[in-house]
C-alpha positions in Angstrom: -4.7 13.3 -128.9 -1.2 11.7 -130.0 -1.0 8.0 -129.9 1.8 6.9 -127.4 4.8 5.7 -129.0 5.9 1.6 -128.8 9.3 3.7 -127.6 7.8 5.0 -124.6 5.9 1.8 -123.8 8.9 0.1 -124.3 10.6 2.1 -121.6 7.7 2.1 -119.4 7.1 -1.7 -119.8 7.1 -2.2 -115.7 4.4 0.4 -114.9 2.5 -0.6 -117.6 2.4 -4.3 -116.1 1.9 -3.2 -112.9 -1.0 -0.6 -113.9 -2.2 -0.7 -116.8 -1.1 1.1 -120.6 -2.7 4.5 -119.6 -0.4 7.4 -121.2 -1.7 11.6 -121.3 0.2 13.2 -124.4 1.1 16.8 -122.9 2.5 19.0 -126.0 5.7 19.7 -126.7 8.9 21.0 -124.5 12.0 22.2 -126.1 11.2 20.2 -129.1 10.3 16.8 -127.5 6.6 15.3 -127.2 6.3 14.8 -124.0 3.7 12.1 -122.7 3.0 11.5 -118.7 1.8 8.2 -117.6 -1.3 8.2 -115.7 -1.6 6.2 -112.4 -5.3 4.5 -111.4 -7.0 7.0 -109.2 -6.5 6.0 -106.1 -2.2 5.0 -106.6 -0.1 6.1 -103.9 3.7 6.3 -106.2 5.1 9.6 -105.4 6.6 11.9 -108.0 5.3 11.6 -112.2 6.6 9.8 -114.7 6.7 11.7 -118.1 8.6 10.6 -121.4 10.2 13.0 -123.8 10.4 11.8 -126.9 12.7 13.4 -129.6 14.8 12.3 -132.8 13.6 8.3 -132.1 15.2 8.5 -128.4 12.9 8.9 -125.1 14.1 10.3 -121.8 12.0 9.0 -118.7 12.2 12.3 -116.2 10.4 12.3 -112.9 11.5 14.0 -109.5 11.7 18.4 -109.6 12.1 17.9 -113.7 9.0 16.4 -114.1 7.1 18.4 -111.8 8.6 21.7 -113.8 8.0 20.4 -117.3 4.2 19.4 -116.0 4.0 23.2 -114.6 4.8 24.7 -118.1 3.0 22.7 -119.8 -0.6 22.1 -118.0 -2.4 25.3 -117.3 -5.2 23.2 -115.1 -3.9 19.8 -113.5 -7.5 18.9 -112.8 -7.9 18.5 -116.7 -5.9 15.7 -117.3 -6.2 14.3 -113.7 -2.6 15.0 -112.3 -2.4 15.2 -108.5 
C-alpha cells in the first residue's frame, strides 16, 4: 500500500484533527493516485473525501465525482470499508 503523501495531509489537515490520519490509497485514475480518507466506523459525514494526486498538485473531490471515481476504481466497497 502507497504511503499517503504530506500533500494530501496537508490539504486534509481539518479531518485529520477532527478524526484521526487514516488514508486508503485506491490506484490510479486518469494518471493521478488517488487516496480516500477513511472515517471511524461509526461517522455520520455524508459524501467521501478522496485526493488526486498528480505532477506535485492534489485535488480534494467529493460529492457525484467522488462517488464515480470510487465506482471505477473499487470492485468490492466492503474491502476497504467504504459505505
Amino acid at each position: 500500500m502507497k504511503q499517503t503523501p504530506q500533500i494530501v495531509k496537508d490539504v486534509a489537515s481539518d479531518l485529520i484533527e477532527e478524526y484521526g490520519d487514516n488514508f486508503d490509497y485506491l490506484g490510479k485514475y486518469e494518471g493521478a493516485d488517488v487516496y480516500i480518507y477513511h472515517f471511524p466506523d461509526g461517522s455520520c459525514t455524508g459524501y467521501p473525501f478522496i485526493y488526486l494526486v498528480k505532477d506535485g498538485n492534489v485535488e480534494e473531490l467529493t460529492d457525484s465525482p467522488a462517488l464515480y471515481i470510487i465506482d471505477l476504481l473499487v470492485e468490492d466497497v466492503d474491502e476497504v470499508d467504504i459505505e
